[in-house]
N, C-alpha and C positions, 0 to 999 in steps of 0.2 A: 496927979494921976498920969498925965502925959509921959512924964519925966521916969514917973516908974517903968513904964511901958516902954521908953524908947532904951531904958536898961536892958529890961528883959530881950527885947529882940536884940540887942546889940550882944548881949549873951549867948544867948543862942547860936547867931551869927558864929562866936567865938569858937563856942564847941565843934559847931558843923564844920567850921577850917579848920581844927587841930585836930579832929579826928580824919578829916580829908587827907591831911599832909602826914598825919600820923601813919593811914594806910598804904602813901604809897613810900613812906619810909621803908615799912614795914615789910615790903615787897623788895625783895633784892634783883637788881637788872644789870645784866651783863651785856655791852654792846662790841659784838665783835671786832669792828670799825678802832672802837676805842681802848680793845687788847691788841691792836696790830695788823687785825687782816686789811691786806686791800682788794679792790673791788675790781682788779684787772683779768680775772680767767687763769691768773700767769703763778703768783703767788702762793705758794701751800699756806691756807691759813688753819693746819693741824693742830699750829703749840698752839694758838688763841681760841680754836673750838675746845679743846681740851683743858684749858684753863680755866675757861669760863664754866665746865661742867665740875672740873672741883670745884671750886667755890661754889656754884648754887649747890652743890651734894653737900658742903659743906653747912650750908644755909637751913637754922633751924625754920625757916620761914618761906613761903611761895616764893619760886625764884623766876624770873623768865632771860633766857639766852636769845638776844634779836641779832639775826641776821640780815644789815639793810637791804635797800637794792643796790642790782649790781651781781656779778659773777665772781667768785667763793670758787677758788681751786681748794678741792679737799680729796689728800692721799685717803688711804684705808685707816678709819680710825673705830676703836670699839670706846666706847661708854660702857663702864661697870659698876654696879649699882651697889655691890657688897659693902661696902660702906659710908653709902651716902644713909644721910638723917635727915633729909627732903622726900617727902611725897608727892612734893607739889611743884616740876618743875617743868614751865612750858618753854621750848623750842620755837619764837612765831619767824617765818621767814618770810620775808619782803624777796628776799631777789633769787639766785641760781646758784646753787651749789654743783659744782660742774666734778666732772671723775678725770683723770687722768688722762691724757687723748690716747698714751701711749698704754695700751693694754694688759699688756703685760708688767707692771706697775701694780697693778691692783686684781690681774687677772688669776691668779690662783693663789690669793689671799680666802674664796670663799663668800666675804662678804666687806662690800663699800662700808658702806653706812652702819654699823653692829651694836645694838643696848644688848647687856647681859645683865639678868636679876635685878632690873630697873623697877619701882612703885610709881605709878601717881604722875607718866610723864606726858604729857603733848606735845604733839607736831604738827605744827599750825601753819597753813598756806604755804606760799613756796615753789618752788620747781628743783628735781635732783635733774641732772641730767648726767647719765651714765658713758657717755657716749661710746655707745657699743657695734656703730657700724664695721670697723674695723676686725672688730675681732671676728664679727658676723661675715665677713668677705673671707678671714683667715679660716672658719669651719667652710666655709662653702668649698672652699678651696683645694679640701685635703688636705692642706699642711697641720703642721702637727703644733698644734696651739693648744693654751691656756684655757681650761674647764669655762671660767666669765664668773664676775663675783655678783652676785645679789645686792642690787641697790640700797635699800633699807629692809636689814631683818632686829626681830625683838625674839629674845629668846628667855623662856625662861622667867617672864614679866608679869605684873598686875597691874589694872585700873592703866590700860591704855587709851591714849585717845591720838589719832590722828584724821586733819577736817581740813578739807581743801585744798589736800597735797597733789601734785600733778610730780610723775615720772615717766622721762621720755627717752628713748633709746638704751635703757639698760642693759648690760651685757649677757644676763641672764635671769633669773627673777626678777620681778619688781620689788613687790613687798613679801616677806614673811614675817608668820605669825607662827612662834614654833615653842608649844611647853606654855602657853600662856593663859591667863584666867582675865575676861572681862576686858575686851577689848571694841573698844566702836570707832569703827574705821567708815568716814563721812563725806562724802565728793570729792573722791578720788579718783583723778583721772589719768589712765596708762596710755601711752603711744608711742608704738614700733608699729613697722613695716608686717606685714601678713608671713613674710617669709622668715623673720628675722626669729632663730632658732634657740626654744627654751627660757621664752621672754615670758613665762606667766605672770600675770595682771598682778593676781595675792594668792600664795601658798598659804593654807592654814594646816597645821598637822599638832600633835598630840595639845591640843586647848580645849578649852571651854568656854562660853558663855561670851564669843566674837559673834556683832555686828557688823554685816556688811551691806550700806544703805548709799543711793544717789549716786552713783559714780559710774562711771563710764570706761569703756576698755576694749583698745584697740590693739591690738599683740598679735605675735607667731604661734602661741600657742595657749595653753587653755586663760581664759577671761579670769578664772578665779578657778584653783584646784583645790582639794580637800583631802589629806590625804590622814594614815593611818591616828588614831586614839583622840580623831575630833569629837564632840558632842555638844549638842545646845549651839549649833551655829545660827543664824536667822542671816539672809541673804533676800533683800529689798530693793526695787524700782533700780534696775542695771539697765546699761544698754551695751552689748556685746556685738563685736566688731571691728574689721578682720579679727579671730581665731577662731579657740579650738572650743571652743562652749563652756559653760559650768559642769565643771567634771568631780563625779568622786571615787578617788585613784589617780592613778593607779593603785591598786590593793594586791595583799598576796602575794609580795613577793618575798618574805621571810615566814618561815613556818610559826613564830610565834609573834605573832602581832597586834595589839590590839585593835579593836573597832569603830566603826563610824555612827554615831548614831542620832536622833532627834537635829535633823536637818532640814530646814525650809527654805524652799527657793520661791518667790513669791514678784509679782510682777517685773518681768524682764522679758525684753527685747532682744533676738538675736538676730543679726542681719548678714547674710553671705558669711556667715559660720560653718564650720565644719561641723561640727555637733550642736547640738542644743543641751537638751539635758542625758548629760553622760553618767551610767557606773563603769566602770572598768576595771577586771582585775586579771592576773597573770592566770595561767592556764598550770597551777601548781599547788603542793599540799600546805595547808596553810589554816589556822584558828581564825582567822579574822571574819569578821562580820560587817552586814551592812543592815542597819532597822531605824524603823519609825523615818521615811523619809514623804515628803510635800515638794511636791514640782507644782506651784500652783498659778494662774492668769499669768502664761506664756505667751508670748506672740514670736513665731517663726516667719523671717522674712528670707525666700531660697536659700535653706538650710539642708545641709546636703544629709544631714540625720539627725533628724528635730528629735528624737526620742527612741535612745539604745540604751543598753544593756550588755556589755562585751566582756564575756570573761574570759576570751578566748584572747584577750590584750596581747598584741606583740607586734609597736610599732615599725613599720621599715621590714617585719616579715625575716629577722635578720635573729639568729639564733632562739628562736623560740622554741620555751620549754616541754609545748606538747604533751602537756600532762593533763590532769584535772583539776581545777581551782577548787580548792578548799572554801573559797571565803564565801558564806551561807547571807542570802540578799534574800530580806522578807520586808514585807510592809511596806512598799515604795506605791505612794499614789501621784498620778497625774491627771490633774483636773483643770479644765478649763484652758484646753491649751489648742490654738489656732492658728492657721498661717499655709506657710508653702511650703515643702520639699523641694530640693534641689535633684534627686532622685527618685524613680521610683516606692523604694522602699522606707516609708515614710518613719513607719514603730517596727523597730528593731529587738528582740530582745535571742540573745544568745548566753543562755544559760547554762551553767555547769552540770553537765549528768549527774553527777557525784553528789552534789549540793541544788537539786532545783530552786529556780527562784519562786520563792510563795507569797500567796497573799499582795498579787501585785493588781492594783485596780484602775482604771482609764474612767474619765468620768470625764465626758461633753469636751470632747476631742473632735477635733476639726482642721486634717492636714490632708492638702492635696496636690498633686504633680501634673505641672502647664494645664492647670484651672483643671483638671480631671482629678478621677477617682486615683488615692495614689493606694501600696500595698500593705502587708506588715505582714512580720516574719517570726513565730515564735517556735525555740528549741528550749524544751525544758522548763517551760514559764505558766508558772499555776496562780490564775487567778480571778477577777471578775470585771464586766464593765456596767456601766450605768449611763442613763442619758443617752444622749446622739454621740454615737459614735464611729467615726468615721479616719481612717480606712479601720473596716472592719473586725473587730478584737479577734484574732487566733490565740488568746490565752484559753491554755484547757481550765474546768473546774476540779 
């Protein structure tokens, strides 16, 4: 009896290791280290990043591309997905993938870091660092410089995940998310300078069904923008800081555009922001739409416009088109949002003659300017409040 038994476990045993070793057989791993990159800042390691993505695209099986630690010089490279036969292919980075010092180099490329028609890929921990001081001194400057390329954009993609990514000083976007379905983007943390111009945290434009949860964002300008034929976004527990707030728009500036819609912004923090929760669209004729949106359990810490509404958008006051926005904003509630102004005029809304805003509702609002009563301002804005509400709703019924 013993004898049988010490069979059977020793069986077992057997199985349990050859399906362990089996697995991770079965799992293809690319170590950049070991196609050639080295680990000095100095080094393009392009032909080993792109090597290692054909082969796992190549990989009928989960593939993972590690980047150890250490500094990863990487020019402008795009990842394209049209023929890969991998769904399953993670990116985990230990160290620094650094851009170009010299700007111009990758500065009117568009975009650093680029997946095209990618399925099934992650991008796991890590730091990019764009380094985009440079270029940001050359715009301040008035010389006549390089647009800045977008750190990491996904275009065109499914079943995204990106978790624990940090990018720091990018030349101009951080992340985008552009044409894509079912993306969760998970403590991700942005840092530039408050001045550093056109650094948004994460563009999301014409996708669907993007999570953005846990992460933190300190940029020149908006924390996370949302711009034309989003839908089913869900935006969770942020902390925003130096920028421009959660913004959606700019809109309206092509007369056929599509819309923004089923959007929730839900516990976030904004601290010495310029906005809080922003719409914005051009002051022009235009289809575009904004509905079904949730600004819900805000906290405004001296926000200089915790809650606007501007379709009279025309940054810098510099060729503006002075017309009427077309783009028709209904059903936007804010509820449960507290804190300070940085200004007097705490609820903002400026609406389109043309196009009133409807159906817009303030529920158990609570913003005030140097511990006082602070104001609110509404042009063209239909709609109702509920609960304690304070500075006091000017929406008509």
């Amino acid at each position: 009896m013993a004898g049988a038994l010490s069979f059977i476990l020793a069986f077992q045993y057997f199985l349990l290791t050859f399906f362990h070793y089996s697995s991770i057989a079965a799992n293809a791993n690319y170590n950049l280290q070991s196609l050639g990159a080295k680990s000095d800042g100095k080094t393009d390691c392009c032909k080993a990043f792109l090597s290692a993505w054909t082969s796992a695209c190549a990989s009928t099986q989960p593939a993972t591309i590690f980047v150890p630690p250490g500094r990863y010089l990487l020019g402008a490279a795009t990842f394209a997905g049209n023929s890969c036969k991998n769904t399953a292919i993670t990116i985990e980075i230990d160290g620094t993938l650094v851009a170009p010092s010299d700007f111009n180099v990758i500065g009117n490329s568009g975009n650093w870091i680029k997946f095209e028609s990618v399925t099934g890929v992650s991008v796991i921990g890590g730091t990019l660092d764009g380094q985009g001081t440079k270029l940001w001194a050359c715009k301040s400057s008035g010389k006549s410089c390089p647009t800045g390329a977008t750190t990491l954009a996904f275009y065109n993609s499914n079943n995204i995940i990106m978790n624990g990514l940090s990018s720091i000083n990018s030349q101009k976007f951080n992340i985008l998310v552009d044409g894509c379905h079912n993306a969760k983007l998970v403590g991700i943390k942005v840092s530039a300078p408050g001045n550093s111009p056109n650094t948004d945290g994460i563009h999301v434009e014409k996708s669907t069904g993007v999570t953005i949860m846990n992460s933190q964002f300190g940029t020149g300008d908006d924390c996370v923008s949302i711009g034309p034929g989003t839908s089913n976004l869900w935006i969770e527990t942020i902390a925003c800081g130096p920028g421009h707030g959660i913004s959606i728009g700019s809109l309206g500036w092509d007369l056929q555009e599509p819309g923004v819609q089923n959007v929730t912004v839900k516990s976030a923090t904004f601290t010495g922001t310029q906005n809080g929760a922003r719409v914005k669209t051009w002051a022009r004729p235009s289809n575009g739409f904004v509905k079904n949106i949730l600004f819900q359990h805000l906290v405004m810490v001296n926000v200089e416009n915790p809650i606007i509404i501007d379709q009279n958008y025309c940054p810098d006051d510099h060729n503006c088109p002075n017309q009427v926005s077309g783009v028709k904003i209904s059903d936007v509630t804010y509820q449960d949002i507290h804190g300070s102004s940085a200004t007097e005029t705490a609820v903002k809304f400026d609406c389109s003659k043309g196009n009133p805003c409807s159906d817009i509702t303030l529920e158990d609002v609570k913003l005030t300017y140097k511990n006082e009563a602070a104001h609110s301002s509404c042009i063209n804005a239909i709609g109702k409040s509920s609960g304690s509400v304070e500075p006091k709703s000017c929406l008509s019924l």
